[in-house]
C-alpha positions as CSV (number, residue, x, y, z in Angstrom):
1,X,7.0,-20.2,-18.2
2,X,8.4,-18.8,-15.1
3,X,6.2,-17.8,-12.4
4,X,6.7,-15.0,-10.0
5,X,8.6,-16.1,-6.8
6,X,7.8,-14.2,-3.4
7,X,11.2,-13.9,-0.9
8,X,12.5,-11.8,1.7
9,X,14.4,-8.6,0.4
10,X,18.3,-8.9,0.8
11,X,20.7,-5.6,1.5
12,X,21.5,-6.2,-2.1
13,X,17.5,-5.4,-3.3
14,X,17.4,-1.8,-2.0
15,X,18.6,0.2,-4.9
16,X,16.5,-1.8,-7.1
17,X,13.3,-1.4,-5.4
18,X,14.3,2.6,-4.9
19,X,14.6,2.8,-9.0
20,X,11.5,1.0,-9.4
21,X,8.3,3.3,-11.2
22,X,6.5,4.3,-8.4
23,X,4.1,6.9,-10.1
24,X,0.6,5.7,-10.8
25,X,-2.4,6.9,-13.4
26,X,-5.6,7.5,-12.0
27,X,-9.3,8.4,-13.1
28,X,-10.7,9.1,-10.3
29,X,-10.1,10.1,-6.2
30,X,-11.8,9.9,-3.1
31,X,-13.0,13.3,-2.5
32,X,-13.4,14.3,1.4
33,X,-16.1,16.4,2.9
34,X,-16.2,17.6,6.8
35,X,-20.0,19.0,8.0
36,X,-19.8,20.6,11.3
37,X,-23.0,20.4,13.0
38,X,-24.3,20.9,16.4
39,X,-22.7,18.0,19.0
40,X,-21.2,15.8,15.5
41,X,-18.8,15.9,12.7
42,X,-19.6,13.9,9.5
43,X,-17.2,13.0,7.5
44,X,-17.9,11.8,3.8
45,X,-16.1,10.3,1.2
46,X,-17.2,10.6,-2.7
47,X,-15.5,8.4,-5.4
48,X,-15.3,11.4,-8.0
49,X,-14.1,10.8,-11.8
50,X,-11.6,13.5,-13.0
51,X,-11.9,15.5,-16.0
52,X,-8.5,14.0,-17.3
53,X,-5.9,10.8,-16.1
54,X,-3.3,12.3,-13.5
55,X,-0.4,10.9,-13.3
56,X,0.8,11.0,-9.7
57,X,3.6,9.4,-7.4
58,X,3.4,8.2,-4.2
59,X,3.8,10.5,-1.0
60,X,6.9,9.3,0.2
61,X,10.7,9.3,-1.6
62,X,11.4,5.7,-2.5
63,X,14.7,6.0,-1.0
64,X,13.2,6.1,2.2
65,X,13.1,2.6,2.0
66,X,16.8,2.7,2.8
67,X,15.7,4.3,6.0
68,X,13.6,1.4,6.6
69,X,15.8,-1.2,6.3
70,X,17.4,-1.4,9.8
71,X,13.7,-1.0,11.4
72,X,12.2,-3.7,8.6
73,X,9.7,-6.5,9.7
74,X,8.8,-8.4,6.5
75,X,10.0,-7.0,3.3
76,X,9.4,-9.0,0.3
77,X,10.2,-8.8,-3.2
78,X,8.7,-10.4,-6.1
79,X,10.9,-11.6,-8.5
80,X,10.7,-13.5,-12.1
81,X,13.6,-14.6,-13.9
82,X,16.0,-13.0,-11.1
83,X,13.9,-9.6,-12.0
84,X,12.7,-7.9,-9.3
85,X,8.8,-6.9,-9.9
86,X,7.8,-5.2,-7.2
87,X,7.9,-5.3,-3.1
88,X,5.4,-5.3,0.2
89,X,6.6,-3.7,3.8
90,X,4.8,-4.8,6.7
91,X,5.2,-3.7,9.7
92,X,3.7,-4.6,13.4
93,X,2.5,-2.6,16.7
94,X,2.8,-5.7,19.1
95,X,0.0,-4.3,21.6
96,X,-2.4,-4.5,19.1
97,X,-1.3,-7.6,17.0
98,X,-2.3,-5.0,13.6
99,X,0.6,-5.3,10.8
100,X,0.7,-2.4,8.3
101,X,1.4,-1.9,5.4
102,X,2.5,1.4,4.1
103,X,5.5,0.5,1.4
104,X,4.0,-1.5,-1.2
105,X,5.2,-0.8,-5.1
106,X,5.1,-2.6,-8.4
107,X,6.9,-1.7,-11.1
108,X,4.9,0.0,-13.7
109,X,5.3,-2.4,-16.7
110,X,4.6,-5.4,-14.4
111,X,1.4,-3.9,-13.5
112,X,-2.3,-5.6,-13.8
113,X,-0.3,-9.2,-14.1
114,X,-0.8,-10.7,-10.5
115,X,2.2,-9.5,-9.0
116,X,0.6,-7.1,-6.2
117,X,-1.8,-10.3,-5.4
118,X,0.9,-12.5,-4.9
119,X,2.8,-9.6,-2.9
120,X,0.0,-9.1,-0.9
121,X,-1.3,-12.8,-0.1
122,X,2.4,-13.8,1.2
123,X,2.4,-10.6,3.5
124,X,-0.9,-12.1,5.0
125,X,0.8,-15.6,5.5
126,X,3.3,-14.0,7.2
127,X,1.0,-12.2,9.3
128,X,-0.8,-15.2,10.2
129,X,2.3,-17.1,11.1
130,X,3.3,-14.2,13.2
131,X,0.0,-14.0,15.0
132,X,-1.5,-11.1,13.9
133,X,-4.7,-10.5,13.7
134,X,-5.3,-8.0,11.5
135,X,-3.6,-6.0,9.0
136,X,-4.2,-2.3,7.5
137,X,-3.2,-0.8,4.2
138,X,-2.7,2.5,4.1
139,X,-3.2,5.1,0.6
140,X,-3.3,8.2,-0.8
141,X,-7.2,9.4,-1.1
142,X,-6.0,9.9,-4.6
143,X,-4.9,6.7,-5.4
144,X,-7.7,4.9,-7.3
145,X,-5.9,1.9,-8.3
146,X,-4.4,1.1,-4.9
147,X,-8.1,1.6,-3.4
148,X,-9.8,-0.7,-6.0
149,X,-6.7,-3.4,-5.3
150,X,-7.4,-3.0,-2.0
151,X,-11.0,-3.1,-2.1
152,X,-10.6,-6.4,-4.5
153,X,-9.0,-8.2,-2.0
154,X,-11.2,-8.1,0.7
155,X,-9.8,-4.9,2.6
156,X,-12.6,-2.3,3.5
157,X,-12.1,1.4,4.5
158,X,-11.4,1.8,8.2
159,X,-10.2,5.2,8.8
160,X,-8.5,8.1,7.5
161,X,-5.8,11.3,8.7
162,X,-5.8,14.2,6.8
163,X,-2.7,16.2,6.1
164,X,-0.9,12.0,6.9
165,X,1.7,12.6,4.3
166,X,5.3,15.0,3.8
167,X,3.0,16.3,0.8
168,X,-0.1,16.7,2.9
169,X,-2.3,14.6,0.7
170,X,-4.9,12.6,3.2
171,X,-4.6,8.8,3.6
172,X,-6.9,6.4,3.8
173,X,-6.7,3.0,5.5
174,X,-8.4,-0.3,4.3
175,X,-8.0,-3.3,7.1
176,X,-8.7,-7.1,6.7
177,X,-9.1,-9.4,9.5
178,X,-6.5,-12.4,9.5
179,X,-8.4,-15.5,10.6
């Protein structure tokens, strides 16, 4: 049985990974609450189930990966049987040795089969054989499934920025130490 193969994306990989199913289900989101109080701000987070699944899509137009080809770092695909499955962007800030990952997609049908995992542990072996030190994932505070992935796999919640998005939905950021 083939297994999933992790490479660096080729020119040739963009339109596939722009017509990939980006849109996700969820059951629940990460509901934020601000308290202004005398000399502090608190800021709480509340995983809260919703009456119904949404279906949702990510903030950003996968096309934009187009955009990000020139400016690319590390962008991998996953592939099976010459199919592509899914893909990872990471980017880097030098100064502060932190790679990011803000472009990360599986196709829908390849979902819950491993495929993100392997996605994600390559990115961190490329991260630690580019010295970094530590490496953020960034989501929608609607996007359950990303924030249980990332919670899975070591990441914990490290920050947020309301209004982050084109479509003004918050995101929240989950880093992991690279050692």
């Amino acid at each position: 049985m083939p297994q999933v193969q992790v490479r660096p994306a080729t020119s040739q990989d963009l339109l596939t990974l722009t017509n990939l199913d980006h849109s996700y289900s969820t059951d629940y989101v990460w509901q934020m609450e601000t308290r202004e109080e005398h000399e502090a701000i608190a800021v709480t987070f509340r995983n809260v189930r919703l009456p119904r699944s949404v279906r949702a899509s990510p903030p950003r137009d996968p096309r934009h990966l187009l955009e990000l080809w020139n400016s690319r770092v590390c962008l991998l695909v996953a592939e099976e049987s010459e199919q592509i499955k899914g893909y990872l962007h990471l980017t880097f800030a030098g100064v502060s040795a932190t790679g990011w990952i803000a472009d990360f997609g599986v196709e829908r049908r390849f979902r819950r089969m491993g495929v993100g995992s392997v996605l994600l542990a390559a990115a961190l072996q490329w991260g630690r054989a580019n010295h970094l030190q530590r490496v953020v994932l960034e989501t929608q505070s609607k996007n359950y499934p990303a924030i249980a992935f990332a919670q899975k796999h070591g990441f914990t919640y490290c920050g947020y920025n309301d209004r982050y998005y084109p479509n003004q939905d918050v995101a929240l950021f989950f880093g992991a130490n690279l050692k």
